[in-house]
N, C-alpha and C positions, 0 to 999 in steps of 0.2 A: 504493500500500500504506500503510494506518495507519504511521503512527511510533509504534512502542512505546519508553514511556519508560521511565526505571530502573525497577525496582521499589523501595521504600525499605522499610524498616520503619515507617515512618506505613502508609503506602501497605494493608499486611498487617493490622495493626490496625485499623484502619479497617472494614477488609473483613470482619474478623473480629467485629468491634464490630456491626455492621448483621445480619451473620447470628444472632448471637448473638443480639441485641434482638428481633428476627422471631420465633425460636422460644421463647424464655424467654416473651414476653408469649402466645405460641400456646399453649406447656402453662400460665399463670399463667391466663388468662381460662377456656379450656376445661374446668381443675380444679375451679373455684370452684365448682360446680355439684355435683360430687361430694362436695366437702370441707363443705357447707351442705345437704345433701341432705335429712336430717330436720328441718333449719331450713323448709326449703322444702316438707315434708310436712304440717309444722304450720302456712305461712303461710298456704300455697294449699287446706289441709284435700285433698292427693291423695296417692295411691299410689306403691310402690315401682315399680310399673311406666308408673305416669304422669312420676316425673320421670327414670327407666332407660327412656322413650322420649324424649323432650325431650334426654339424654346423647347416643344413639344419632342422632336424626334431625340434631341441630347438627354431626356430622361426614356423613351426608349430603349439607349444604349444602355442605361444602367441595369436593364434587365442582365442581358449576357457575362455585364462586369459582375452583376453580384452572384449569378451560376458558380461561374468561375473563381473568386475570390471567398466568396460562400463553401466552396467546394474543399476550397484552400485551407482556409478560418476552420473547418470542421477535421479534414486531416493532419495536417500541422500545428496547429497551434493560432490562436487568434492574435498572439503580437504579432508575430513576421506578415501575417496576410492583413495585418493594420496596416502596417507602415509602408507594406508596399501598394497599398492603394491608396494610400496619401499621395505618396511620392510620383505614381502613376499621374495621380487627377494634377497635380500642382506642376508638374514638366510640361503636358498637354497642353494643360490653359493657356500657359504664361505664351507658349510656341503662337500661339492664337495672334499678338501684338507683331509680328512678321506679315501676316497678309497683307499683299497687295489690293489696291482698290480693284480691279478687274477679274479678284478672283473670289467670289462669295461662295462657291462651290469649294474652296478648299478652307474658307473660313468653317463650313457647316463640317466636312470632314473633321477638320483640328474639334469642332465644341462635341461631334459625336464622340470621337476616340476617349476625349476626357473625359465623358460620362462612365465610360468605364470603369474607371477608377473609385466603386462606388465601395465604401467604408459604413456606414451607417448600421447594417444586420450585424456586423463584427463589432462593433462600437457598445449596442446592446447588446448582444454576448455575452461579454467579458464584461460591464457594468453589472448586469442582471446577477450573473454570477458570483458578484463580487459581493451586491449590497443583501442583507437581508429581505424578509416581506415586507417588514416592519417601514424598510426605509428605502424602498426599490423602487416604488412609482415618484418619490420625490426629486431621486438619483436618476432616473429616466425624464424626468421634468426638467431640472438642470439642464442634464447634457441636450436635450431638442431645442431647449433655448436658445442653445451656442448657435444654433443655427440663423437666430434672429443676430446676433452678434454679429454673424459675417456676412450679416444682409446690411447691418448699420456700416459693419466698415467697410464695405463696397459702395454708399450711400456717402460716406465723408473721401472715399477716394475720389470717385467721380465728381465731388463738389472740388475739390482742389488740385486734381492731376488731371492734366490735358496732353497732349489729344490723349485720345481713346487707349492707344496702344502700349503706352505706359500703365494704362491701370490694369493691363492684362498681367503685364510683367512684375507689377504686386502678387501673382498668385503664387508666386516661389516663398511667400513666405512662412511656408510646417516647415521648409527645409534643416533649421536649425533644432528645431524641436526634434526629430526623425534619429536627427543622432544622439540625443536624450536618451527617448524612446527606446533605443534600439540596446544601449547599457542600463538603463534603470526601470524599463517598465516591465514586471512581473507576468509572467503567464498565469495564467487562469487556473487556481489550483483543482477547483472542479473538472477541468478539461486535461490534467494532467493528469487527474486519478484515473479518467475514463480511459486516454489514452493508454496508460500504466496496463490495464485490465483489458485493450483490446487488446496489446499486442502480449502478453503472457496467456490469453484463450488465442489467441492465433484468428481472430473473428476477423473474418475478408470482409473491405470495405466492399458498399454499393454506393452509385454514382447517387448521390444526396436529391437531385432534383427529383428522379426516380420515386424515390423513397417517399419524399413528402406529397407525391402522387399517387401513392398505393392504396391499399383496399382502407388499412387501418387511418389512415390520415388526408384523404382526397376531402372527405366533407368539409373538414376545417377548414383546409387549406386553399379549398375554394370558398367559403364560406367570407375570410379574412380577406383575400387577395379582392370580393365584391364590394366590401364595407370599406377597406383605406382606398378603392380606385375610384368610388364616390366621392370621400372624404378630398383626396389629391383633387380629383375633378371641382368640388366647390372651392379649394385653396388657387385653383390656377388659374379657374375662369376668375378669380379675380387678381388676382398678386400679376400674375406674367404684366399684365399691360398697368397693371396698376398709378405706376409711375407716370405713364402717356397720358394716363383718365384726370387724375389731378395735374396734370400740365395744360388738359385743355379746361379745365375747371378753372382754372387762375389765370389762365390767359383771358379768359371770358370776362371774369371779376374784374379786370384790369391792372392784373398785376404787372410790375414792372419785369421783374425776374422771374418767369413762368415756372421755367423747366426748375428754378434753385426753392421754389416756392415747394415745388412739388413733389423734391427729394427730402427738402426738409420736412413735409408731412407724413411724409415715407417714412422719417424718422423718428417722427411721433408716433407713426403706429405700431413698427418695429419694439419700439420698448413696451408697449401694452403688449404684444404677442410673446416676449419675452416672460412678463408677470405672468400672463394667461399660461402659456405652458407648462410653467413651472407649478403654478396653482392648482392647476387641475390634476397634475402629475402626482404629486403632494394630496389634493383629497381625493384618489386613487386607492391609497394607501389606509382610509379610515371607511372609505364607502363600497369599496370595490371599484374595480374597472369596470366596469360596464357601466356602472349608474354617474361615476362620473364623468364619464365619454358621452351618455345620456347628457345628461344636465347641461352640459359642452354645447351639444347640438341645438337644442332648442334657443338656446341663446344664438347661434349662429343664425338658425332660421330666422328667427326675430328681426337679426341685422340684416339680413336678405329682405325681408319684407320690406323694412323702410329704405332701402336701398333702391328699391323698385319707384315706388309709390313715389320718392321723391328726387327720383329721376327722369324719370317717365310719367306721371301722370299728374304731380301735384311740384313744379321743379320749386327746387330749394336748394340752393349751396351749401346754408350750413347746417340744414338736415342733412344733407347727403355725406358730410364730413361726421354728422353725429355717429349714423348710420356704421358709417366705418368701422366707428370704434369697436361697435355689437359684435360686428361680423367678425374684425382682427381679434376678438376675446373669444369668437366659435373655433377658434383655430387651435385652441389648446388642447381638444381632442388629441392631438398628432402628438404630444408629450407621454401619452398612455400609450401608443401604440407597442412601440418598444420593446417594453417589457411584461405587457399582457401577452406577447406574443413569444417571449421567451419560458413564461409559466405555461404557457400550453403546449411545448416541445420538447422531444428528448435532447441531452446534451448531445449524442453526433448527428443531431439534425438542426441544433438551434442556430450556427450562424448562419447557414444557407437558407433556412425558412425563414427567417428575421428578412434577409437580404433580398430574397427572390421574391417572397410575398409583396415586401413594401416597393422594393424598384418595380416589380411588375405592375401593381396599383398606378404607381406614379407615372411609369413608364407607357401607361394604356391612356393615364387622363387625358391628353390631347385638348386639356384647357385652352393654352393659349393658341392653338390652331383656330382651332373654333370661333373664337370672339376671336382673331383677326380679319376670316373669311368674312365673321356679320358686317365687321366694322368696315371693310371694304364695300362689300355691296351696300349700306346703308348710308355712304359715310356719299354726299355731293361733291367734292374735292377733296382723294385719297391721296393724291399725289402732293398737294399742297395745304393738309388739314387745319394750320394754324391760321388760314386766310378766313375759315368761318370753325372758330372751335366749339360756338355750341351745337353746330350742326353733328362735328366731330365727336362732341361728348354726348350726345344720343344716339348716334350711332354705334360707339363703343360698350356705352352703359347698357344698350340693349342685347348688347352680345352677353354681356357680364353676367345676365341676370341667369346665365347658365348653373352660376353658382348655386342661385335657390332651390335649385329644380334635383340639385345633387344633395344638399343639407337633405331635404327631405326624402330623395332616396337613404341617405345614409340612417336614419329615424326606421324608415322600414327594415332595412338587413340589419337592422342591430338586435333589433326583437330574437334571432333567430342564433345569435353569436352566442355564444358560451362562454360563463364567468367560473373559473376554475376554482374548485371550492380547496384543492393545494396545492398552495403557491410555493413548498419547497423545492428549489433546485439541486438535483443529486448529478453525484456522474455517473449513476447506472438509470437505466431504461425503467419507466416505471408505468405505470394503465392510466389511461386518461381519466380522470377522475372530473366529472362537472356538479 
């Protein structure tokens, strides 16, 4: 049997530190595309639905990264398949600041490869396993926030580094962390015991994706991949253009500085999404996951509702700013994902199921596709939007409102999802217990 040693407070930090980096630089590269988006309309002379596909297809790619890196995380060890999908996503992006303006075909390549590089199932993993029940949804709340962190600080780069290609070249920065990482961060003692025990039974691995397709786990597994690819779907139909929606919102208002008006609201919602994930993550832990993932939604819906109504039918500025806040506090859902989904898996199936479930959700939303195609067709001057932006901001908003229509799928498959009545993590295989 593994000798597990103390646990220390390095030990926790550390751990906290890696996951932390994994996701901050995940939402910090992933953003930058959003946040440059009319930068990138006018380098590459294309459409709202040419770069609201290039958004959408680079979390497709995260499917195959997280197979593969999932596959990795479950037979080797979950530090080495962390660091190397840091390292992957952060070399990728930064390559992205080299394109030429005539070549947006090879921009879309560069931002698919680096979706590859998907971190996030291995992140939960090795957190889930690390924290108790007691304290694992608040520890999973945490680290989804980072995410909002490196949504802020691609929001303060793009306010201060110009051009464009520079703040690519900010995404090299896990680099120094990586070699941290690589001397101080602990492997997963749960996954060493497992490990310990397959190879003394001589137990031959199966290909993991396999597995969380089989008789015993197909339900769930399709069950979960239905409920976050909704969830993804109401975060994307609005975050992807987010940024564009409040630029023609304040251009309309008659703001002086549209586009810096409209990152810095970005940046007020970002740190409410921040509270919200962590919040919910946190009463996860005393309500269960499912009812605080509940509670989550309905509040989302709410924000969707007035999102509509005072966009579209009854227009108001600063409802529609209110509106916001609802809907970026429905998003804390995505902080329980995590590690509701590591208590319902075996350890040599938990990073690949963590990974494959949530990329492939994410990877299917095709949010911002969608609201770019409405926003085009509805939009009277696509090519030159800021010559009439409220025309622009009803066209867009009307796309947006895809996100309603997903909270309240997400309300229906949730009824159906399963709240684990044990939540301890072993490294032997244990019955599903609901």
């Amino acid at each position: 049997m593994t000798e597990i040693k103390e646990v220390t407070k390095f030990t926790t930090i550390v751990i906290l530190l890696a996951a932390f980096i994994a996701w901050m630089h995940d939402g910090y590269s992933l953003v930058l595309i959003s946040l440059l988006a009319n930068e990138f309309k006018a380098y590459f002379s294309v459409s709202d639905a040419a770069i609201g596909l290039v958004i959408s297809l680079q979390f497709v790619f995260t499917v195959p990264g997280a197979i593969i890196f999932g596959e990795l995380g479950d037979r080797y060890g979950r530090k080495k398949a962390l660091i190397v999908s840091i390292a992957w996503d952060a070399v990728f992006s930064s390559l992205t600041a080299l394109v030429p303006p005539n070549a947006f075909i090879l921009f879309a390549i560069l931002r698919l490869i680096s979706g590859l590089g998907v971190s996030w199932g291995i992140s939960f993993s090795l957190i889930s396993e690390h924290f108790s029940p007691k304290r694992r949804g608040a520890a999973g709340g945490l680290v989804h926030s980072t995410f909002v962190i490196g949504y802020i600080g691609a929001i303060v780069t793009t306010l201060f580094i110009s051009p464009w290609q520079f703040c690519f070249l900010t995404a090299l920065f896990p680099i120094p962390f990586l070699v941290l990482f690589w001397f101080a961060l602990p492997e997963s003692s749960i996954w060493k015991e497992y490990a310990e025990i397959r190879d003394k039974k001589q137990i031959k691995q199966k290909i993991r994706i396999k597995e969380i397709f089989n008789k015993k786990w197909a339900k769930l597994t399709i069950l979960l991949i239905l409920l976050f690819w909704l969830a993804e779907m109401a975060y994307h139909s609005l975050v992807d253009f987010a940024p564009v929606f409040f630029e023609y919102l304040f251009a309309f208002t008659g703001s002086v500085n549209a586009a810096g008006s409209a990152r810095l609201y970005m940046l007020v919602l970002m740190v409410i999404a921040a509270f919200g994930l962590f919040f919910f993550g946190f009463l996860s832990d005393y309500t269960g996951r499912k009812k605080a993932f509940f509670i989550d939604n309905i509040i989302g819906i709410f924000g969707g509702i007035l999102f509509a109504i005072f966009t579209l039918l009854i227009f108001n500025d600063t409802l529609i700013l209110f509106s916001a806040v609802f809907i970026t506090l429905g998003f804390g859902l995505h902080g329980i994902v995590g590690v509701w989904n590591s208590e319902l898996y075996d350890t040599e199936l938990r990073a690949s199921a963590n990974s494959i479930i949530y990329s492939a959700a994410r990877g299917a939303s095709f949010g911002g596709f969608f609201v770019g195609l409405i926003s085009d067709a509805l939009n009277p001057n696509p090519a030159n939007p800021l010559a009439d932006p409220f025309a622009s901001l009803t066209a867009l908003g009307t796309g947006m409102i895809l996100s309603l229509i997903a909270f309240i799928g997400v309300f229906i498959v949730l009824q159906f999802v399963p709240e684990p009545k044990d939540k301890t993590i072993t490294a032997l295989s244990k019955d599903i217990t609901y």
